[in-house]
C-alpha positions in Angstrom: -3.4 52.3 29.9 -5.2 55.5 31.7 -4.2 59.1 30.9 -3.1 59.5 34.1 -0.3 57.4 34.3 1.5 58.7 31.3 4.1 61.5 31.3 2.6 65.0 30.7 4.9 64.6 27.4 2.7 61.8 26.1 -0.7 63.0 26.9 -1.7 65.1 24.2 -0.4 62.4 21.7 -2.8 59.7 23.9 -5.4 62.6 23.8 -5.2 63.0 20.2 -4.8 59.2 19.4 -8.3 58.8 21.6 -10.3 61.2 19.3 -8.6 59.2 16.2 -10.0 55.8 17.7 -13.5 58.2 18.1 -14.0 59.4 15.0 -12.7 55.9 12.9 -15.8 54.0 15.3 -18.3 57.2 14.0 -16.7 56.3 10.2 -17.4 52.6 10.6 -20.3 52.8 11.9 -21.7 55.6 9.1 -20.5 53.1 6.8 -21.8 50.0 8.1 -25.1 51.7 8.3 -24.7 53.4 4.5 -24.0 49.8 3.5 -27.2 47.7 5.2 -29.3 51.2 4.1 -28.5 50.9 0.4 -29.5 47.3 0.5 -32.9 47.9 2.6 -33.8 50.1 0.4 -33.2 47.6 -2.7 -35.5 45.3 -0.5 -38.1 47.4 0.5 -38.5 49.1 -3.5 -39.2 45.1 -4.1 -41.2 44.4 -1.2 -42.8 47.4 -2.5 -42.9 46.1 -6.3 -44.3 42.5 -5.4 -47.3 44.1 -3.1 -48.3 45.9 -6.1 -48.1 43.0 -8.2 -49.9 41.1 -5.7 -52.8 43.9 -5.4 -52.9 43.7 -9.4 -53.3 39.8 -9.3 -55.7 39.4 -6.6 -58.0 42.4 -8.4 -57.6 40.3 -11.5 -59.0 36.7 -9.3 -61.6 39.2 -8.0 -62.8 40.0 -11.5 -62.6 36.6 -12.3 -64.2 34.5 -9.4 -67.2 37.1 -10.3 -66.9 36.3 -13.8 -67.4 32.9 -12.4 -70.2 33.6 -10.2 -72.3 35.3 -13.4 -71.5 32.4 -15.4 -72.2 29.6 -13.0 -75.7 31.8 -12.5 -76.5 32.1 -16.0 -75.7 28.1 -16.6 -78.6 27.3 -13.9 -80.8 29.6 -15.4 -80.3 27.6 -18.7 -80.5 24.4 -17.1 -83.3 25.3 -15.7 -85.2 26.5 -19.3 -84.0 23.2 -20.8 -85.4 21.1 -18.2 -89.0 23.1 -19.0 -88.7 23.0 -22.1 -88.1 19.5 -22.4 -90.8 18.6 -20.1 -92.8 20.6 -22.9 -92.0 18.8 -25.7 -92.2 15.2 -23.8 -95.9 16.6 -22.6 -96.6 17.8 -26.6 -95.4 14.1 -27.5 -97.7 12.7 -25.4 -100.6 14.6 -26.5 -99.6 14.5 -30.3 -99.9 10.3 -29.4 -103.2 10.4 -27.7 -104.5 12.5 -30.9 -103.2 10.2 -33.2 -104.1 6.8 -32.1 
């Protein structure tokens, strides 16, 4: 119903009944956004929590995968002194043979 078709007795109570209906949409809606804030927040302290976690953990695969890398250099290096020395000592074999037949 308008204002304007109500008596003039009536209008300050529709007027005043308007600005009720006003202010409890403001309240509810400062509420509804008080409630999904508190929440958001919650989330985004996780979110925030788990990125640092997952920052930690990938520094830590970093530090290994070049742990890794050394390692896996180091072990070919070694292979590669065994296989010399080992052609060595077949090539001393052989000539410790040929001296002693």
């Amino acid at each position: 119903m308008a204002e304007d078709q109500l008596p003039e007795t009536l209008k300050p109570f529709f007027h005043r009944a308007t600005e009720a209906q006003d202010r409890l949409a403001r309240l509810e809606a400062a509420l509804a956004s008080t409630k999904t804030d508190v929440p958001d927040a919650e989330l985004v302290e996780k979110i925030n929590q788990i990125q640092s976690k997952l920052e930690e953990a990938n520094e830590k695969v970093k530090q290994e995968q070049d742990k890794v890398e050394k390692l896996t250099s180091e072990n070919e290096k070694q292979k590669y002194r065994i296989l010399h020395l080992v052609r060595a000592l077949n090539d001393a074999d052989e000539k410790l043979e040929k001296i002693s037949k």
